[in-house]
PDB file of N, CA, C, O and CB in Angstrom:
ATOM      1  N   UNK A   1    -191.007 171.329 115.492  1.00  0.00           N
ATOM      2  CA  UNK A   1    -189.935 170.384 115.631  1.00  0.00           C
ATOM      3  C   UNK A   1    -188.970 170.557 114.460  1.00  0.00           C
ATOM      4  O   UNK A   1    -189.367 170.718 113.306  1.00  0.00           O
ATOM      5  CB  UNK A   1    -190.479 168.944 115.703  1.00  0.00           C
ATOM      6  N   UNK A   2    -187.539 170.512 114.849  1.00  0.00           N
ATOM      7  CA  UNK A   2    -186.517 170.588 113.899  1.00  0.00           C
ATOM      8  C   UNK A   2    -186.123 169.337 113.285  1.00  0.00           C
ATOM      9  O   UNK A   2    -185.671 168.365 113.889  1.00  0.00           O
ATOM     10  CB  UNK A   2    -185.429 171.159 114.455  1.00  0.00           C
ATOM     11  N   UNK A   3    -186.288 169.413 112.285  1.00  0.00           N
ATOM     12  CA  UNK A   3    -186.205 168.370 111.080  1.00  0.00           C
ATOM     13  C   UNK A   3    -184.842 168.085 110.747  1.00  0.00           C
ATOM     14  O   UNK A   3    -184.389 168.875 109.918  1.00  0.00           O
ATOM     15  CB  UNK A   3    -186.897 168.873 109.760  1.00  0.00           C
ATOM     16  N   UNK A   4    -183.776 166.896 111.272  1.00  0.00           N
ATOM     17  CA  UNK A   4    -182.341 167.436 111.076  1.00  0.00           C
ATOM     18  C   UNK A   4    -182.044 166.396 109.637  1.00  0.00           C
ATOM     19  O   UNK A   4    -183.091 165.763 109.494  1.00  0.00           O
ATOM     20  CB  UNK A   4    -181.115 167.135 112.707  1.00  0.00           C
ATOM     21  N   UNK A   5    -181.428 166.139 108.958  1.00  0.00           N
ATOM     22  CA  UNK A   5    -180.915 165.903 107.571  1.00  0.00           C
ATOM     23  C   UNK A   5    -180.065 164.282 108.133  1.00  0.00           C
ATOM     24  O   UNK A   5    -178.860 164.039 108.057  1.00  0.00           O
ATOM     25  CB  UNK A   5    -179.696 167.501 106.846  1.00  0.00           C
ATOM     26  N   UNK A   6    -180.769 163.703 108.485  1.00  0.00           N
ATOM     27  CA  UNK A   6    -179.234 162.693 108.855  1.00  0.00           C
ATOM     28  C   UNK A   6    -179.342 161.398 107.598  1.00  0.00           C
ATOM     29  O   UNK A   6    -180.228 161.350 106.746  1.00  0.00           O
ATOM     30  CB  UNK A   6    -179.322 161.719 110.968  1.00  0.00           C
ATOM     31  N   UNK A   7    -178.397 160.572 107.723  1.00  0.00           N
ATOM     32  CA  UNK A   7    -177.807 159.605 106.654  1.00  0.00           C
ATOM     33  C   UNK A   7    -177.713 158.252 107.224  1.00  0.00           C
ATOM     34  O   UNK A   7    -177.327 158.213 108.392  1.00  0.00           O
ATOM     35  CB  UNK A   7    -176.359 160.042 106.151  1.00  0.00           C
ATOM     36  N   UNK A   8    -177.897 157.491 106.832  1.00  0.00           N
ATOM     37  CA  UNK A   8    -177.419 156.376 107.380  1.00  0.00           C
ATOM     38  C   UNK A   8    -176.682 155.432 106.539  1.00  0.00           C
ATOM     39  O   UNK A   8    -177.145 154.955 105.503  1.00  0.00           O
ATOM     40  CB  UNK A   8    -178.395 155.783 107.929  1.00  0.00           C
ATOM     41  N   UNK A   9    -175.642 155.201 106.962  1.00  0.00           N
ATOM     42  CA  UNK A   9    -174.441 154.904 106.375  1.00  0.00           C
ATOM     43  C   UNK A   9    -174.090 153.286 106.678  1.00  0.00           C
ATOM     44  O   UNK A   9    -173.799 152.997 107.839  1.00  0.00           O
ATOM     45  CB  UNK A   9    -173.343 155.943 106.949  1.00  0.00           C
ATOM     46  N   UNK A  10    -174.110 152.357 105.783  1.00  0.00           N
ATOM     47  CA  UNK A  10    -174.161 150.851 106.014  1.00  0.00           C
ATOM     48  C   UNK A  10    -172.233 150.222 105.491  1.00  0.00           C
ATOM     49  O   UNK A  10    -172.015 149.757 104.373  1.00  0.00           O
ATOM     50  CB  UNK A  10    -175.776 150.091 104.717  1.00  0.00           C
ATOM     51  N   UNK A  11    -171.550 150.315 106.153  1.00  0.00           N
ATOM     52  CA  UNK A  11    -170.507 150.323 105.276  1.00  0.00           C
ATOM     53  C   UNK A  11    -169.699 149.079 105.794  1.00  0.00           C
ATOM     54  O   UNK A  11    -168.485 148.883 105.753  1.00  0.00           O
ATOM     55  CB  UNK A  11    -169.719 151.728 105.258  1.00  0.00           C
ATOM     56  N   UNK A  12    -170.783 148.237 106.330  1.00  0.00           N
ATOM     57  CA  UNK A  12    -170.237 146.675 106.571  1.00  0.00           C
ATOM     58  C   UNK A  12    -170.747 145.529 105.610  1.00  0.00           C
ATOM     59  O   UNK A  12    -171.966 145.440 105.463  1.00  0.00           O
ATOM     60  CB  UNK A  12    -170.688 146.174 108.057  1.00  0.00           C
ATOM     61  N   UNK A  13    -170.051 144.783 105.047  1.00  0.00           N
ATOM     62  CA  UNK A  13    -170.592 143.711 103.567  1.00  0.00           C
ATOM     63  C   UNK A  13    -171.202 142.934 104.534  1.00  0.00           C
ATOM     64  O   UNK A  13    -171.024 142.706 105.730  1.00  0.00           O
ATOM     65  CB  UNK A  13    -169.294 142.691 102.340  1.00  0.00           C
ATOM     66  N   UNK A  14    -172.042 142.563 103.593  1.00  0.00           N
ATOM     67  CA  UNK A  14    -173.204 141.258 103.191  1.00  0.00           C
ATOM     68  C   UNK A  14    -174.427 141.313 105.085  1.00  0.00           C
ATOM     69  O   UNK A  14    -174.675 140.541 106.012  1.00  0.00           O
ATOM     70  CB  UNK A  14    -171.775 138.917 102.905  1.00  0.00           C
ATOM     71  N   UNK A  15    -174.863 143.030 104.583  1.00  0.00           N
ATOM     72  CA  UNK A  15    -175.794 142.795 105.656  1.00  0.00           C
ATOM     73  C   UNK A  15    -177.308 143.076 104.695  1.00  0.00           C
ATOM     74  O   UNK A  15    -177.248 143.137 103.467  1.00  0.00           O
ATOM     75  CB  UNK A  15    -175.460 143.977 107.144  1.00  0.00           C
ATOM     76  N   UNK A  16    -178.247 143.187 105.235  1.00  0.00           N
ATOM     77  CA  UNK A  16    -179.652 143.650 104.420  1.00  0.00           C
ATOM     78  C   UNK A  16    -180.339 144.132 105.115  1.00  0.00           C
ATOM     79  O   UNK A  16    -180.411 143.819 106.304  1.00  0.00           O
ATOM     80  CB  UNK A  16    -180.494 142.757 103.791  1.00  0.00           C
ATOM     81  N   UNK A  17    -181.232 145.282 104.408  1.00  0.00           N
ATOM     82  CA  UNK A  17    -181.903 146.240 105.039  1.00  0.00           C
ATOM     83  C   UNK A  17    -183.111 145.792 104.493  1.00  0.00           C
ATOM     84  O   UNK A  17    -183.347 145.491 103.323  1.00  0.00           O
ATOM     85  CB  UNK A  17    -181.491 147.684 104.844  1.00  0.00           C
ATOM     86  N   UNK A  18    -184.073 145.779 105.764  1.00  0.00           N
ATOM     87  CA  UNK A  18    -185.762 145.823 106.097  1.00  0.00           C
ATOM     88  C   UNK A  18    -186.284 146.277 106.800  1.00  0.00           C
ATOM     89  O   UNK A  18    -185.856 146.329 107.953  1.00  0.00           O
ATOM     90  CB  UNK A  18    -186.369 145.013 106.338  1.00  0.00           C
ATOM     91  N   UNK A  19    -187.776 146.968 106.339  1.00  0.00           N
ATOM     92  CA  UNK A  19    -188.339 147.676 107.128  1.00  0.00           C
ATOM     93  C   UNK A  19    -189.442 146.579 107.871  1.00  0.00           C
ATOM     94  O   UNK A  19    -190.073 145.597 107.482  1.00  0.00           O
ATOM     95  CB  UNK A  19    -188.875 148.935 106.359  1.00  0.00           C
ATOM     96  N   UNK A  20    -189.283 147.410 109.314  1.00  0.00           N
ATOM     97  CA  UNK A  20    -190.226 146.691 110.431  1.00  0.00           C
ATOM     98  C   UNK A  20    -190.851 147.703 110.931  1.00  0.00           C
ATOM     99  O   UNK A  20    -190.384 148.549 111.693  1.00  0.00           O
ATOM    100  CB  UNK A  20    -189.555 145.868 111.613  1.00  0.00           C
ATOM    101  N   UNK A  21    -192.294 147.608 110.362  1.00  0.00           N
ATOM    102  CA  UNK A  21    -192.809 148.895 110.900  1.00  0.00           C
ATOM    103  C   UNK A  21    -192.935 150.067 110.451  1.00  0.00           C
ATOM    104  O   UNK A  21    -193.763 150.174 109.547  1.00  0.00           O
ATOM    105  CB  UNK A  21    -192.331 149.167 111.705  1.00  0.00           C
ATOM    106  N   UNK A  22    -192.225 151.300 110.870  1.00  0.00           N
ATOM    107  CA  UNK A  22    -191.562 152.473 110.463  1.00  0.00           C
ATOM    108  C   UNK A  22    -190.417 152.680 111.135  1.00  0.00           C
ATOM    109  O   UNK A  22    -189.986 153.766 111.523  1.00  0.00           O
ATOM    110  CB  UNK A  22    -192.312 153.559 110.571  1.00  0.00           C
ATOM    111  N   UNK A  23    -189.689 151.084 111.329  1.00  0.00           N
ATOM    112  CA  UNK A  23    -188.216 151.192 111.151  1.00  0.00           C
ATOM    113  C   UNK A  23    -187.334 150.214 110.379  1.00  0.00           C
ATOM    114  O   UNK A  23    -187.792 149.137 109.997  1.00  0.00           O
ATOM    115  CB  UNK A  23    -187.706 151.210 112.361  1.00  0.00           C
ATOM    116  N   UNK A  24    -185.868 150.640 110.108  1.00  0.00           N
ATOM    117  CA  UNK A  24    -185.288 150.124 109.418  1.00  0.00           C
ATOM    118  C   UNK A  24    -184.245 149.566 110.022  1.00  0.00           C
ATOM    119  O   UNK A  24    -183.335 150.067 110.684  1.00  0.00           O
ATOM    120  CB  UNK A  24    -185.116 150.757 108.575  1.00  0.00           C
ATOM    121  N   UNK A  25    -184.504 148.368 109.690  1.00  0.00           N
ATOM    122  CA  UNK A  25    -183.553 146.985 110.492  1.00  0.00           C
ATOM    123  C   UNK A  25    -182.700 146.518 109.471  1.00  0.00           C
ATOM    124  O   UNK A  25    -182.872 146.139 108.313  1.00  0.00           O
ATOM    125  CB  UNK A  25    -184.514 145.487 111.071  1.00  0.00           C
ATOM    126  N   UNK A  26    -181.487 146.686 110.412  1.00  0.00           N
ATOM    127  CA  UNK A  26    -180.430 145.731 109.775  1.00  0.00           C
ATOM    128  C   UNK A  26    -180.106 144.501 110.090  1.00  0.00           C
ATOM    129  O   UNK A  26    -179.884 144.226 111.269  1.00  0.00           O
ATOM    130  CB  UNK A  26    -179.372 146.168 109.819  1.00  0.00           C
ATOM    131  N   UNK A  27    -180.021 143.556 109.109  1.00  0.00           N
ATOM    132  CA  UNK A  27    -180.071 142.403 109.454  1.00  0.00           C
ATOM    133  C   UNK A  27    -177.923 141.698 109.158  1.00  0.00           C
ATOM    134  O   UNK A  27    -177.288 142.069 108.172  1.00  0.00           O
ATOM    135  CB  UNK A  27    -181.600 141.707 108.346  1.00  0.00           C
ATOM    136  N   UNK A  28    -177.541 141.106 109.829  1.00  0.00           N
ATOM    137  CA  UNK A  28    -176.541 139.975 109.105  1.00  0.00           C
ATOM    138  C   UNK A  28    -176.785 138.619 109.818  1.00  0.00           C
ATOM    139  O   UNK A  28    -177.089 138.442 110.998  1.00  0.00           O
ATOM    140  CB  UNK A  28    -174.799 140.378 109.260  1.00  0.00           C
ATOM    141  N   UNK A  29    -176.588 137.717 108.856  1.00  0.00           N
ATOM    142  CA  UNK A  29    -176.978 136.281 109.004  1.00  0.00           C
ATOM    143  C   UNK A  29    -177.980 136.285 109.848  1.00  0.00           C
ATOM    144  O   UNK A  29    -177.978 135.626 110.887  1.00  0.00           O
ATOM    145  CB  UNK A  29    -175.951 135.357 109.471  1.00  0.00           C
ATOM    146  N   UNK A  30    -179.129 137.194 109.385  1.00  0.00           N
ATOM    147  CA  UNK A  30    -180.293 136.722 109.906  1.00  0.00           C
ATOM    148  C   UNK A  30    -180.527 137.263 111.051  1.00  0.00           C
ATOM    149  O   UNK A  30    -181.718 137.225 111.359  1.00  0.00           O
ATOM    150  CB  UNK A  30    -180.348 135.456 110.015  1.00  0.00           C
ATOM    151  N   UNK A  31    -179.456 138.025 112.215  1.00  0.00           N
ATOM    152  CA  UNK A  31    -179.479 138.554 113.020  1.00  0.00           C
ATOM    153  C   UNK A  31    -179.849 139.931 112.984  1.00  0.00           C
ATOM    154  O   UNK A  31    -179.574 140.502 111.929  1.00  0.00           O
ATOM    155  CB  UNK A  31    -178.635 138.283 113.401  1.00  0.00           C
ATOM    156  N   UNK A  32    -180.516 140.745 114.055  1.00  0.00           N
ATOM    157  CA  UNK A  32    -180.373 141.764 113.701  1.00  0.00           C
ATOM    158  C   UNK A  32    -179.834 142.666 114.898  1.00  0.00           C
ATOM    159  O   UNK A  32    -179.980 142.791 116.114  1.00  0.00           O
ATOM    160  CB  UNK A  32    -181.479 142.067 113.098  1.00  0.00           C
ATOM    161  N   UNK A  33    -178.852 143.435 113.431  1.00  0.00           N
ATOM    162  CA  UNK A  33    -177.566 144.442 113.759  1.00  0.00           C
ATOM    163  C   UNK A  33    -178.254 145.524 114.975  1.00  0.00           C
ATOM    164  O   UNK A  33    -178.055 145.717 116.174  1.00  0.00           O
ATOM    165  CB  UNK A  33    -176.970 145.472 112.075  1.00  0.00           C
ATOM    166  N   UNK A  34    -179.400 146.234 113.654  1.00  0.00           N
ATOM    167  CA  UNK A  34    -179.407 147.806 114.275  1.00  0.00           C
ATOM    168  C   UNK A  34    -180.759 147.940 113.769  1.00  0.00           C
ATOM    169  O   UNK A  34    -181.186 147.271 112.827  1.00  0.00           O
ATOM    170  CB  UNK A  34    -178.168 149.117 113.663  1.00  0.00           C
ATOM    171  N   UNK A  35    -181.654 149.103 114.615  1.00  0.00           N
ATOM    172  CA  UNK A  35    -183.032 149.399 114.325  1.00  0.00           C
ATOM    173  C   UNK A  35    -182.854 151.070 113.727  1.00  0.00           C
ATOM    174  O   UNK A  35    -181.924 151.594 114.340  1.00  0.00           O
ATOM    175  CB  UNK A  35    -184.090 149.175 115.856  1.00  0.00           C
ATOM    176  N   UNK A  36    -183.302 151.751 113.008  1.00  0.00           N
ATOM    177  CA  UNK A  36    -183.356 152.819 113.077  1.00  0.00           C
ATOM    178  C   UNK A  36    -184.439 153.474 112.777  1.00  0.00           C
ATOM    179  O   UNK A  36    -184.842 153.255 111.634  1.00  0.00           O
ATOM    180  CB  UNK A  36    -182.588 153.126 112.625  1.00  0.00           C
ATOM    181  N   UNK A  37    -185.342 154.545 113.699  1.00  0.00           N
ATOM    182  CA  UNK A  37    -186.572 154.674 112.919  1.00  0.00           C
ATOM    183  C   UNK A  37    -187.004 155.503 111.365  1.00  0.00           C
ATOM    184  O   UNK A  37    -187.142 156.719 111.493  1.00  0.00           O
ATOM    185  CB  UNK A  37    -187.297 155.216 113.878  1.00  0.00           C
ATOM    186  N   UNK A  38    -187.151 155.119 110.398  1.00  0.00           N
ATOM    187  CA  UNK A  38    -187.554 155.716 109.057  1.00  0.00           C
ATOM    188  C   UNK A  38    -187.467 157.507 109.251  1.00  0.00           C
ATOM    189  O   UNK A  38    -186.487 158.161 108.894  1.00  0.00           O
ATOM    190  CB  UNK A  38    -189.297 155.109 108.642  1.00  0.00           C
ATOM    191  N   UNK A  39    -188.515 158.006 109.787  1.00  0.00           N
ATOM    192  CA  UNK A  39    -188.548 159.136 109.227  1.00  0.00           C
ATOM    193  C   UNK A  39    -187.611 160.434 109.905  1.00  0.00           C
ATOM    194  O   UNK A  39    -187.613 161.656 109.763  1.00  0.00           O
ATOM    195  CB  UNK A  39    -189.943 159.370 109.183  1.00  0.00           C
ATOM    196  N   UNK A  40    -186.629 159.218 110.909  1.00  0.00           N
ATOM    197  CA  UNK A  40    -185.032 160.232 111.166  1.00  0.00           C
ATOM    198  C   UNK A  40    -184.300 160.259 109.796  1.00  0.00           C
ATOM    199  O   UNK A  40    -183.423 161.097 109.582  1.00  0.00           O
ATOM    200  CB  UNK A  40    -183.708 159.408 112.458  1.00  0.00           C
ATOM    201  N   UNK A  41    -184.651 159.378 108.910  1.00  0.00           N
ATOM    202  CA  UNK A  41    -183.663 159.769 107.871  1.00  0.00           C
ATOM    203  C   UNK A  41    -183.966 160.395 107.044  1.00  0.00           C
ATOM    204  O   UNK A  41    -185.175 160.607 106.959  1.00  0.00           O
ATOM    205  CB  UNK A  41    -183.128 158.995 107.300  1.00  0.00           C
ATOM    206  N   UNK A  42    -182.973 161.072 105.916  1.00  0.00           N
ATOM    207  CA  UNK A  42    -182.928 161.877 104.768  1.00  0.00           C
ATOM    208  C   UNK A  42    -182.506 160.630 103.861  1.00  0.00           C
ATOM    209  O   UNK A  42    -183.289 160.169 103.030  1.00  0.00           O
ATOM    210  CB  UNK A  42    -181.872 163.266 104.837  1.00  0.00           C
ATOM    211  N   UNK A  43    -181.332 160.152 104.047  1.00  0.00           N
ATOM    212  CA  UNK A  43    -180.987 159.146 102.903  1.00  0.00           C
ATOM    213  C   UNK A  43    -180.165 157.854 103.584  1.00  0.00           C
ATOM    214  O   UNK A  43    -179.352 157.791 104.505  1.00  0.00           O
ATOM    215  CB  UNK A  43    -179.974 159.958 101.662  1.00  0.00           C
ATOM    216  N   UNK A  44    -180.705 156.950 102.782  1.00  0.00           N
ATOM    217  CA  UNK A  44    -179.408 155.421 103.067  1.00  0.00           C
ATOM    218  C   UNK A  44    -178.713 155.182 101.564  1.00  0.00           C
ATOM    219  O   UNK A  44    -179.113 154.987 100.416  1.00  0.00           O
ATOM    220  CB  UNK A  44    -180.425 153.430 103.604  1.00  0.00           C
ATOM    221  N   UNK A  45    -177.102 155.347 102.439  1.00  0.00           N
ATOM    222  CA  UNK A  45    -176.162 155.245 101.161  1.00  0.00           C
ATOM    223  C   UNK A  45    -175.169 153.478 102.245  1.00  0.00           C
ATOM    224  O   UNK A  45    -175.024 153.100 103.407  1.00  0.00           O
ATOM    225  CB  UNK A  45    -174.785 157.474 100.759  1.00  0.00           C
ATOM    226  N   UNK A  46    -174.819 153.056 100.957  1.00  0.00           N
ATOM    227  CA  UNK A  46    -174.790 151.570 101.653  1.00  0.00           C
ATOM    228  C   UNK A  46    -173.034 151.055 100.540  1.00  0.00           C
ATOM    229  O   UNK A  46    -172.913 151.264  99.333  1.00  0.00           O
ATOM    230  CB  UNK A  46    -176.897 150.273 101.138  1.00  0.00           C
ATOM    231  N   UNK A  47    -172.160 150.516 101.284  1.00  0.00           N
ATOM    232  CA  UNK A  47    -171.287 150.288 100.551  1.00  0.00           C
ATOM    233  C   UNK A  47    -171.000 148.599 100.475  1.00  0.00           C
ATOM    234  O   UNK A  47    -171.371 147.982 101.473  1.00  0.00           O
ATOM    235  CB  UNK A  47    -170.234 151.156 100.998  1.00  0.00           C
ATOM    236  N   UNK A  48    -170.297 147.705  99.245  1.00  0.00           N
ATOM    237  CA  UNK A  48    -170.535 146.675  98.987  1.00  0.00           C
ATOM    238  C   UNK A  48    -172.174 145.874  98.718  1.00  0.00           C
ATOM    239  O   UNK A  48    -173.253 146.415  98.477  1.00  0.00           O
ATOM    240  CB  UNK A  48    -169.825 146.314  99.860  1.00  0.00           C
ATOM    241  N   UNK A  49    -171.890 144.639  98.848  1.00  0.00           N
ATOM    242  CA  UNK A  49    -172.765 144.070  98.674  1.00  0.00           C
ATOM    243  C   UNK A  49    -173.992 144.408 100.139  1.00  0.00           C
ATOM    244  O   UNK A  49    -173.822 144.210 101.342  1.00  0.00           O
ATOM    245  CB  UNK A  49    -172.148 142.694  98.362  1.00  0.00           C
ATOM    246  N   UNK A  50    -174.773 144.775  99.654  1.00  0.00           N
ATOM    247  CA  UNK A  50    -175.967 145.364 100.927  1.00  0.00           C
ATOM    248  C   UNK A  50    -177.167 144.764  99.869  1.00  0.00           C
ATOM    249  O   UNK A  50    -177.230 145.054  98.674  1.00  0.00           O
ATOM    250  CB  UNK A  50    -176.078 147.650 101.392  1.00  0.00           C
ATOM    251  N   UNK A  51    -177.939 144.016 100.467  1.00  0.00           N
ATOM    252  CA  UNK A  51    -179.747 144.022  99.710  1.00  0.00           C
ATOM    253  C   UNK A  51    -180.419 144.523 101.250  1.00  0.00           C
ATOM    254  O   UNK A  51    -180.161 144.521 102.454  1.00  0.00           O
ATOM    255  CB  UNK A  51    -180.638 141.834  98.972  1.00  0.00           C
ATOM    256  N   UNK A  52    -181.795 145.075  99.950  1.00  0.00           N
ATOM    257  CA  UNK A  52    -182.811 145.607 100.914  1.00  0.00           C
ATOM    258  C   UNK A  52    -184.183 145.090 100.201  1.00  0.00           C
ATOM    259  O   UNK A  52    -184.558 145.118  99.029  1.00  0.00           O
ATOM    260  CB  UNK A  52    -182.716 147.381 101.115  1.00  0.00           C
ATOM    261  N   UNK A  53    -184.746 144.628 101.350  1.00  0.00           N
ATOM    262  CA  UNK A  53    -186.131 144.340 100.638  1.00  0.00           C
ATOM    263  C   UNK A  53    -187.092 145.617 100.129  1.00  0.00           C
ATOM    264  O   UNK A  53    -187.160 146.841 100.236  1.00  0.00           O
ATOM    265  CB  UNK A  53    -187.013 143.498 101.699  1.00  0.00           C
ATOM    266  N   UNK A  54    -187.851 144.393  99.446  1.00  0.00           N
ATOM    267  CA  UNK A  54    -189.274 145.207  98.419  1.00  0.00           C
ATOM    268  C   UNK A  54    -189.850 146.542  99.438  1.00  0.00           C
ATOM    269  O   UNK A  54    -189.815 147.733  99.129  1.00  0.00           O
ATOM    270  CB  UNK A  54    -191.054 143.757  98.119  1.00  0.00           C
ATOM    271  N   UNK A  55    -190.204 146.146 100.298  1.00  0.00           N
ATOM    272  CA  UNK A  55    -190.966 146.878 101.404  1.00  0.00           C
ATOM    273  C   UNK A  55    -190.110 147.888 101.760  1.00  0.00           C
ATOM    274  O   UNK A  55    -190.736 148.940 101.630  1.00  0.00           O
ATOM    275  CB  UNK A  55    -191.363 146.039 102.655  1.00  0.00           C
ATOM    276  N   UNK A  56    -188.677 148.161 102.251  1.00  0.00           N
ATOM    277  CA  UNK A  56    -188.145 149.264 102.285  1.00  0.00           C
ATOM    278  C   UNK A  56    -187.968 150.217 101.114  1.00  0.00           C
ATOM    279  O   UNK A  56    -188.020 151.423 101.352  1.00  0.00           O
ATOM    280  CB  UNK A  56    -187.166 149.008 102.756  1.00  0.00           C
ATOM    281  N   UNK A  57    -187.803 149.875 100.110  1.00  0.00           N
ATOM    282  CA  UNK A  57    -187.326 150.680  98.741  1.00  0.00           C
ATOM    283  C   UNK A  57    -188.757 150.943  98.404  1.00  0.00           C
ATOM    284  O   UNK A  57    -188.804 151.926  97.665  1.00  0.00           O
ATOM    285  CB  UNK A  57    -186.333 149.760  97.401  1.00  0.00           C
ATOM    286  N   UNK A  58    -189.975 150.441  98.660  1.00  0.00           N
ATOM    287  CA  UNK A  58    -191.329 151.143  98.826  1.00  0.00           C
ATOM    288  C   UNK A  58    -191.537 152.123  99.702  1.00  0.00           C
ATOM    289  O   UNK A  58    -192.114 153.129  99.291  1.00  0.00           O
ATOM    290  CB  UNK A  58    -192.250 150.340  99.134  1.00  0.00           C
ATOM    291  N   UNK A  59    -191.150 152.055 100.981  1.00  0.00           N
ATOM    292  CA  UNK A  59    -191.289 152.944 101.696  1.00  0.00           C
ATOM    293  C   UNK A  59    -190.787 154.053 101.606  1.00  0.00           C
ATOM    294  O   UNK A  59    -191.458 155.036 101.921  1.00  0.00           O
ATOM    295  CB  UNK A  59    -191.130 152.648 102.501  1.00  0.00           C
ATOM    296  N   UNK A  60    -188.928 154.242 100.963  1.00  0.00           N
ATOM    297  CA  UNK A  60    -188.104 155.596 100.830  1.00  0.00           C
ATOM    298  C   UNK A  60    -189.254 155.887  99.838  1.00  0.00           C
ATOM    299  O   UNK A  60    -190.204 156.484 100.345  1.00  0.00           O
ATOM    300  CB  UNK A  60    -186.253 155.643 100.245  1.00  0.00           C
ATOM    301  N   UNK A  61    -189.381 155.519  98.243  1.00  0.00           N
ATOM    302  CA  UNK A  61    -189.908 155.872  97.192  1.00  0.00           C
ATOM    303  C   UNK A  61    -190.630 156.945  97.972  1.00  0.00           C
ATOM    304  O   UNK A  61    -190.365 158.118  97.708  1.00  0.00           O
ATOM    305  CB  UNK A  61    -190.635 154.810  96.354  1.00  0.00           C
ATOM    306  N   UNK A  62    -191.834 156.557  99.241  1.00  0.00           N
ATOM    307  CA  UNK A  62    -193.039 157.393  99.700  1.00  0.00           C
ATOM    308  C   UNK A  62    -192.339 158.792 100.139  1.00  0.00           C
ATOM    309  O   UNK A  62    -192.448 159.855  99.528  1.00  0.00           O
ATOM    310  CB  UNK A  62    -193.942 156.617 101.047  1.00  0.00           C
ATOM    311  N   UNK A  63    -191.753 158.612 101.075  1.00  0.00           N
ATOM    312  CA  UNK A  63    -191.072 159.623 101.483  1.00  0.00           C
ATOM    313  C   UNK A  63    -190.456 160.293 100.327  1.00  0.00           C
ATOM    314  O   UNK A  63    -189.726 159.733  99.510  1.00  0.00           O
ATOM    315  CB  UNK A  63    -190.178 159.231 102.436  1.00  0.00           C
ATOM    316  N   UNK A  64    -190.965 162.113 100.312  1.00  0.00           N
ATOM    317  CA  UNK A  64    -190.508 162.985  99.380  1.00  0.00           C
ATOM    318  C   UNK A  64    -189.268 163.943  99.774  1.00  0.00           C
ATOM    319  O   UNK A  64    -189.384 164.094 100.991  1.00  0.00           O
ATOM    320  CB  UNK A  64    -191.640 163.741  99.011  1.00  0.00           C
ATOM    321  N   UNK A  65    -188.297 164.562  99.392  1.00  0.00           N
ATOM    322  CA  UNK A  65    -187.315 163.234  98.889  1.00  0.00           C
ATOM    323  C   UNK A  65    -186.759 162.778 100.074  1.00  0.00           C
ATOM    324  O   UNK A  65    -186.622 163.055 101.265  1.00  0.00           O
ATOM    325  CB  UNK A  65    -186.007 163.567  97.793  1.00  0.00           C
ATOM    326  N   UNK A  66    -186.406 161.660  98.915  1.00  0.00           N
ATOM    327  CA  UNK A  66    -185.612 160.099  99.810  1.00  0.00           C
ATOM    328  C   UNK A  66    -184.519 159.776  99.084  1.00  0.00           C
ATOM    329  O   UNK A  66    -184.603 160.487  98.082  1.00  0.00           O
ATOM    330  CB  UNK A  66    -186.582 158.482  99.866  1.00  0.00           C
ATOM    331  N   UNK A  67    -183.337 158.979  98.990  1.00  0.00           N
ATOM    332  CA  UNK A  67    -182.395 158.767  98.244  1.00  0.00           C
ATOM    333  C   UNK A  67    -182.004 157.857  98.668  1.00  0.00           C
ATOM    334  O   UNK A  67    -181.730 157.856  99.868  1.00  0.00           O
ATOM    335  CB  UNK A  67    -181.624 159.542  98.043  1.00  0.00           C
ATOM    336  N   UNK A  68    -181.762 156.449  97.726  1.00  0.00           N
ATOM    337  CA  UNK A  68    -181.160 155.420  98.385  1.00  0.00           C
ATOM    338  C   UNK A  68    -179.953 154.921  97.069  1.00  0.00           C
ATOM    339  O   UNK A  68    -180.168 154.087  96.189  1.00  0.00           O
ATOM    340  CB  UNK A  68    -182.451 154.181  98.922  1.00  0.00           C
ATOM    341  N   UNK A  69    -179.171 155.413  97.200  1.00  0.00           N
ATOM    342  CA  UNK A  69    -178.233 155.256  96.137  1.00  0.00           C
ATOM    343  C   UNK A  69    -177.261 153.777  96.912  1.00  0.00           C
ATOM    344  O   UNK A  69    -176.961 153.649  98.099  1.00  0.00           O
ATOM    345  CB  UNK A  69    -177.240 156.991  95.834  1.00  0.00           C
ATOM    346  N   UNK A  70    -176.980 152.904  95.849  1.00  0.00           N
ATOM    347  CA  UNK A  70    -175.795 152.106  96.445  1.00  0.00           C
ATOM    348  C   UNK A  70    -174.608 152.149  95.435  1.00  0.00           C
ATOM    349  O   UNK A  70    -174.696 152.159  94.207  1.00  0.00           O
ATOM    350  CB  UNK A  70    -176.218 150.520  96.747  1.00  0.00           C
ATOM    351  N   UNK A  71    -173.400 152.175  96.251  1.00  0.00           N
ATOM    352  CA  UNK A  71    -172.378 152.404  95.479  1.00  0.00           C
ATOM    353  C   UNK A  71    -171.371 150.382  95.929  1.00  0.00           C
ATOM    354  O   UNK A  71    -171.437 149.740  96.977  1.00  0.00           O
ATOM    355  CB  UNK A  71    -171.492 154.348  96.137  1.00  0.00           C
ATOM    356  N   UNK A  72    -170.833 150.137  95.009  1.00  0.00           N
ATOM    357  CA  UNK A  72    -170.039 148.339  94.970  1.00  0.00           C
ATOM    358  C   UNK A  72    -168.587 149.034  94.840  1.00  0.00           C
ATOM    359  O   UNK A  72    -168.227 149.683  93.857  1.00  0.00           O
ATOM    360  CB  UNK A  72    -170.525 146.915  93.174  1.00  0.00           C
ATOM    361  N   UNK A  73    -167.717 148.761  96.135  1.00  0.00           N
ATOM    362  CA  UNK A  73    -166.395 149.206  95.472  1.00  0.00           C
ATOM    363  C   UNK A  73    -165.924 147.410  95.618  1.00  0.00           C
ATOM    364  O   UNK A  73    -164.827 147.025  95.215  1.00  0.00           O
ATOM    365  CB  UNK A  73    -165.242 150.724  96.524  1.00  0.00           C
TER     366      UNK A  73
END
């Protein structure tokens, strides 16, 4: 199986990322946005205010490599 490099790109304010499972849910006001499953990704890069819980930023850590950089413009 081909392993493709993808990103996931959060570039709407004041949502938060949690993992359910071995996927990663986006939440705003509590709702949730979007599911995506974990090990499609390479990296989550996230713009503005974005939190992510304990449990996801545990999970990238596992995954070798992982990158979860956030950038605040």
């Amino acid at each position: 199986m081909k392993r493709l490099l993808n990103t996931l790109y959060v570039t709407s304010h004041n949502r938060y990322l949690s993992l359910d499972g071995e996927n990663v849910v986006i939440l705003e006001k509590e709702q949730e946005v979007a599911r995506i499953p974990l090990h499609n990704l390479e990296a989550i890069v996230t713009f503005g205010y974005t939190g992510a819980s304990p449990a996801l930023m545990g999970a990238c850590a596992q995954w070798n490599p992982f990158t979860f950089p956030a950038f605040r413009i």
